[in-house]
N, C-alpha and C positions, 0 to 999 in steps of 0.2 A: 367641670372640675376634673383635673388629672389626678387621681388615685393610685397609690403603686401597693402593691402586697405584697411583701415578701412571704415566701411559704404558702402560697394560695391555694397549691396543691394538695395542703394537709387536709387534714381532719375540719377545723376552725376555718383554714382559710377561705377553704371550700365555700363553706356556708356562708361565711363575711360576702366573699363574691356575690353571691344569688342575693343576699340583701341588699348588698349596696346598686345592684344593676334593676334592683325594683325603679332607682328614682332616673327616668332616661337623659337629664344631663350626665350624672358620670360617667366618664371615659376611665376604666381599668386597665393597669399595666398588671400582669400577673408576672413576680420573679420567679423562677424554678429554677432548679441544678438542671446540669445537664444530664440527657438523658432521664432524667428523675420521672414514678412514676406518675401518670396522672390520670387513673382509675374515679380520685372522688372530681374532675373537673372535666370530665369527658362531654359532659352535655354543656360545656362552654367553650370550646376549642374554637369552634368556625364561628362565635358570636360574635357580632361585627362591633362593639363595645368594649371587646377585649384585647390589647398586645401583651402578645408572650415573651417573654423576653430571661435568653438562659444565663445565668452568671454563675456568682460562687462567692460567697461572705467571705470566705478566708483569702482572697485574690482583690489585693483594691484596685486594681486597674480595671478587672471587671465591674466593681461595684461602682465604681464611678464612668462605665461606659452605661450601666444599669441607669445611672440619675441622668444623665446626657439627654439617650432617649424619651426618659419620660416625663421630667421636668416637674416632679410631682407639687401639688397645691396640700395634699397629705401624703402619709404614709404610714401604713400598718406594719407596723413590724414585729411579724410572726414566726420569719426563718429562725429556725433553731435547730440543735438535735435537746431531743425533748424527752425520751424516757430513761425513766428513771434505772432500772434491771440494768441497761446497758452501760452506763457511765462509768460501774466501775472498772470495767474494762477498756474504755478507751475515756481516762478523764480529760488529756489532755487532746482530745479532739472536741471534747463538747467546751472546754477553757477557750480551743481557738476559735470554733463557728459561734458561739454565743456571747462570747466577753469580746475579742479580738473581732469577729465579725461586725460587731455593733460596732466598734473602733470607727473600721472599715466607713461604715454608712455614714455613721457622722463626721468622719472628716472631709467626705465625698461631698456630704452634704454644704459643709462649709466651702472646700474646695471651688464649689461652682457656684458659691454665693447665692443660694437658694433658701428660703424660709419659709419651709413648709409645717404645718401642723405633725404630731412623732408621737403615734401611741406605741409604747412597747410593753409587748406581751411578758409582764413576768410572773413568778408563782409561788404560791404559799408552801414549797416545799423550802422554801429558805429560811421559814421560823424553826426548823427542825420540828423534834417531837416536844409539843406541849403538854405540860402537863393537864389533867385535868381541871384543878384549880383554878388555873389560869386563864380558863377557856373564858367567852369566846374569845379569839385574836383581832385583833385590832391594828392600827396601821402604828400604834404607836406598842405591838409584841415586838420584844425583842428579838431578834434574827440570830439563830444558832445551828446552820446547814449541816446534817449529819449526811451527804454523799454528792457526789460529784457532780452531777446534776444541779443539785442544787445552791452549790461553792459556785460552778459559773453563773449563773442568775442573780448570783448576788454581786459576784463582779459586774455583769453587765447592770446592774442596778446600780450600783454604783458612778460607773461610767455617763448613763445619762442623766445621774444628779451634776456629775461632777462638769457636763459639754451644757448643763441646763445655768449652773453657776457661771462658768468661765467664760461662755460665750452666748448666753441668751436664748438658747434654743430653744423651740415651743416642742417640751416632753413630755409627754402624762403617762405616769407609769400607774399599769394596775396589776394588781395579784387578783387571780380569777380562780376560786374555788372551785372544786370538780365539774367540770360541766361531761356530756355525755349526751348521745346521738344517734344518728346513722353516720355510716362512712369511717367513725374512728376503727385504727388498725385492730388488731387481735394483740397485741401487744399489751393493751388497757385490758383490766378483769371481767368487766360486764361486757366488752365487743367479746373478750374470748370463751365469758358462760353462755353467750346469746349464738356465736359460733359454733361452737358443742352441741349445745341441742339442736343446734340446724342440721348438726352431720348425724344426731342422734336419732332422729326424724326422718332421715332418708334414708337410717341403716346403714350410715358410711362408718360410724363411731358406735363402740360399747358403750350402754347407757351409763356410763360412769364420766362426772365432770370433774377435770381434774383443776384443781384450784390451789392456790395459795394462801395469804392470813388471811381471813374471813372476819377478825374481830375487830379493826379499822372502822372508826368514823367518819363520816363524813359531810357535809353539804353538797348537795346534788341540783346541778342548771341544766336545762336542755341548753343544747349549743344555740340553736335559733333563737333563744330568749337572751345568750350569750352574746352573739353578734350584735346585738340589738343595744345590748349592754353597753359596746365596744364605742357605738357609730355616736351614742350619746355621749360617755366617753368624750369623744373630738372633738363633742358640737359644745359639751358644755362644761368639762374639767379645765380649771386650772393648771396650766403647766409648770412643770418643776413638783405639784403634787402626787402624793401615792392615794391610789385610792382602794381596794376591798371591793369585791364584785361575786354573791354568790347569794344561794334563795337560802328559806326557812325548812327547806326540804333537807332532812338529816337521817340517815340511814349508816348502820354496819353494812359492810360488804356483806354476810353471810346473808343478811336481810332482802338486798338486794339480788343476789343468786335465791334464793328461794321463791321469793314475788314472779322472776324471768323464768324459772319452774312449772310456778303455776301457771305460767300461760302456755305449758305446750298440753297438747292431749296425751302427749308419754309421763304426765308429772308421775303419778303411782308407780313408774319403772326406774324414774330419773334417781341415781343418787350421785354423790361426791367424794371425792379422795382427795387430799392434800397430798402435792407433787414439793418434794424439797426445792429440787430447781429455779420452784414459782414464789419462793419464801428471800423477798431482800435481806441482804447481811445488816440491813436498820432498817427498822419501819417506823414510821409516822403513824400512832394510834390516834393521834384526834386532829381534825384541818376540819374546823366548823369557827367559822370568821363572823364577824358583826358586819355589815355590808352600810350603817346605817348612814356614812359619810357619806357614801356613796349615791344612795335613795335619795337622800334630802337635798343635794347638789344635781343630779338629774331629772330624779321623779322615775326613776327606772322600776319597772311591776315584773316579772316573770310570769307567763300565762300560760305555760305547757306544765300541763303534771306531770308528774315521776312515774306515775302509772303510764300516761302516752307515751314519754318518754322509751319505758321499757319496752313496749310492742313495737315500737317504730325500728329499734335498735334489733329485735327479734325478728321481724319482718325484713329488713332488710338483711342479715344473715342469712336467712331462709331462701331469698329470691336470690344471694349471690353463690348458695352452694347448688341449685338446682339451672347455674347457668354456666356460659361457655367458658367464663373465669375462673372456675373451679378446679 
């Protein structure tokens, strides 16, 4: 089976990779930008299972040289720009690569007359802030985007209801609740508390973690339980449906920087200071989803704790500030 990923590169796609290349029929096309970095896919570059393949979402001649190539029987479609802090400074970059990109893909896809399976990755920052009441979200909460980010996902959400109506196309869109790892950027709050005490630990940083709002709920997936979530997903969602994808694991950020605390031998030194910079101009205080469409349509379990979760996430900060990337 020919597989393409767009954003393989990332965080998710990463690890989508290393699962899907567990089963040795798939053949993976990984999409990247050019030049883009590829830090989390390094131990896949010379895999003989993988083509690399550079384009550009906002360019349809590239994206339709991208399906040319690779003639996909699926496609994960992960490429985004994806956090949140930055979009309000460039919205209409994340309107082009995420709504207008997707454009791109599915007309490419039509273009060459190709009918492949089309999970797209979209995200629970599109219900805006719920209130508590209301909680948990469900696929039938109302959608109310309080930032930029999350205005294009909901166009792009839109987009493949509207290419799944008009022309058939096999879509499954899911909103994937926090999930969290090794490998995501420092950009995300727990890569950049697990960050901190790696430089705080080798004397690179004063033991002070600088953090943002801490009072944020959340549900919490390790990404490898995440991927896992995705692959079934393709195998066994409904297309044109939305689906809910996250565990019963619920934590405050502050919760969570204090647990990745206790796991250094500095915790008794370690403290925190809220940095303005690191405070969005909106914040989403509760994203804790009912996942239960979801479960009962897959059968999908989460099996990594929040506790391994955190160490892994710590361990791998640790071993990338004590090396040549640093």
């Amino acid at each position: 089976m020919n597989i393409l990923i767009t954003g393989i590169n990332g965080f998710v796609g990463s690890h989508l990779a290393d699962f899907l290349l567990k089963d040795p029929e798939n053949r993976l096309f990984g999409a990247v930008k050019v030049n883009a970095r590829k830090r989390n896919v390094r131990h896949l570059i010379n895999h003989d299972r993988v083509t690399w393949i550079e384009y550009d979402l906002t360019d349809y001649q590239s994206v339709q040289r991208l399906l040319e190539k690779s003639k996909p029987d699926r496609i994960y479609h992960l490429g985004a720009l994806s956090w949140v802090n930055y979009s309000w400074d460039m919205a209409a970059a994340y309107m082009q690569v995420n709504a207008v990109g997707t454009i791109n893909l599915f007309n490419a896809v039509r273009n060459l007359k190709l009918d492949p399976h089309i999970l797209v990755s979209c995200t629970p920052e599109e219900f805006g802030d719920v209130k508590k009441e209301d909680l948990p979200i469900t696929e039938k909460t109302s959608i109310a985007p309080v930032n930029p980010y999350a205005a294009s996902k909901v166009a792009q959400d839109a987009i493949c209801q509207t290419y799944h109506a008009s022309y058939g196309m096999k879509i499954i869109r899911t909103r994937a609740f926090n999930h969290e790892g090794p490998r995501r950027d420092i950009s995300g709050a727990l890569a950049s508390f697990a960050y901190q005490i790696a430089l705080i630990e080798q004397g690179k940083q004063e033991p002070v973690i600088r953090v943002g709002n801490l009072e944020a709920k959340r549900n919490f997936t390790d990404v490898r339980d995440m991927v896992q979530a995705y692959h079934l997903a393709m195998e066994r969602c409904t297309p044109g449906e939305l689906y809910l994808i996250g565990s019963e694991q619920i934590y405050t950020i502050k919760e969570c920087l204090e647990m990745l605390i206790g796991l250094s031998a500095m915790k008794d030194k370690i403290r925190y200071e809220t940095e303005q910079a690191r405070v969005r101009p909106t914040e989403l205080n509760y994203l804790i989803g009912d996942s239960s469409k979801f479960t009962q349509k897959t059968g999908w379990k989460p099996t990594i704790s929040f506790q391994k979760t955190l160490q892994d996430i710590l361990d791998y900060w640790r071993a990338f500030v004590k090396s040549d990337m640093y």
